[in-house]
N, C-alpha and C positions, 0 to 999 in steps of 0.2 A: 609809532616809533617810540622806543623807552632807551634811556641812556640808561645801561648799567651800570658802569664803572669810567670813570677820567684817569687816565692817569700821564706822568710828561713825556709818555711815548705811547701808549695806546688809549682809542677809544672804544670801547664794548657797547653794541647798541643793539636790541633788538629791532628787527622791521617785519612790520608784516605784509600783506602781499599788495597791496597800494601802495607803502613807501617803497618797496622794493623794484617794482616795477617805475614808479618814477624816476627813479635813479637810473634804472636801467634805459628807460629809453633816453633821460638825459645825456647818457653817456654814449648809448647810441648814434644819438644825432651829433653829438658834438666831433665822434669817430669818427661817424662816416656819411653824414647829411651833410654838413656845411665845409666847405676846403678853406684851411688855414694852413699856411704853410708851417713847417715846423719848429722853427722859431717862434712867429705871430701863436705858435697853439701851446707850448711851453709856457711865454710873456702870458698867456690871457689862464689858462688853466692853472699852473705852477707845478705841472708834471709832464714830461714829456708823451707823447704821442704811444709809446707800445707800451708804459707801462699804464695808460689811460684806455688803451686795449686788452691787457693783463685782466685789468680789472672789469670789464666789460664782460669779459668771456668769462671770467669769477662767477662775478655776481648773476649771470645767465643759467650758467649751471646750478646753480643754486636756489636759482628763481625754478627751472625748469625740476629739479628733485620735491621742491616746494608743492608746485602743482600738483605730482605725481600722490604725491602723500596725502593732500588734498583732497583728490578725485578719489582715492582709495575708502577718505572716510565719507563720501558720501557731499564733499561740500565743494561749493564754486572755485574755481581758477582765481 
């Protein structure tokens, strides 16, 4: 992972396909492995529940074009 840019509204970071999938099953599991109701998952995350699915289904597809590209040039998932 390489941070490109900070700034007081966004962060720019590259990830590659280890950081990317950590996040991704992180987020995974926090969706839809463990039941928190929605509040307690708001309180512990500090973003509600669909847009912490938004982002799941994001960064999946992104993971999932990642791979594609990947396998294209000949290298591992």
């Amino acid at each position: 992972m390489e941070i490109i840019r900070t700034t007081a509204d966004v962060i720019t970071v590259n990830l590659g396909p280890k950081d990317a999938l950590a996040i991704k099953n992180a987020l995974n599991e926090v969706c839809n492995g463990i039941h928190l109701d929605d509040w307690d998952f708001r309180l512990r995350m500090g973003v509600d529940r669909d847009q912490a699915q938004v982002m799941l289904r994001t960064i999946y597809d992104s993971i999932t074009v990642m791979e594609e590209q990947r396998l294209g040039k000949g290298k591992q998932r």
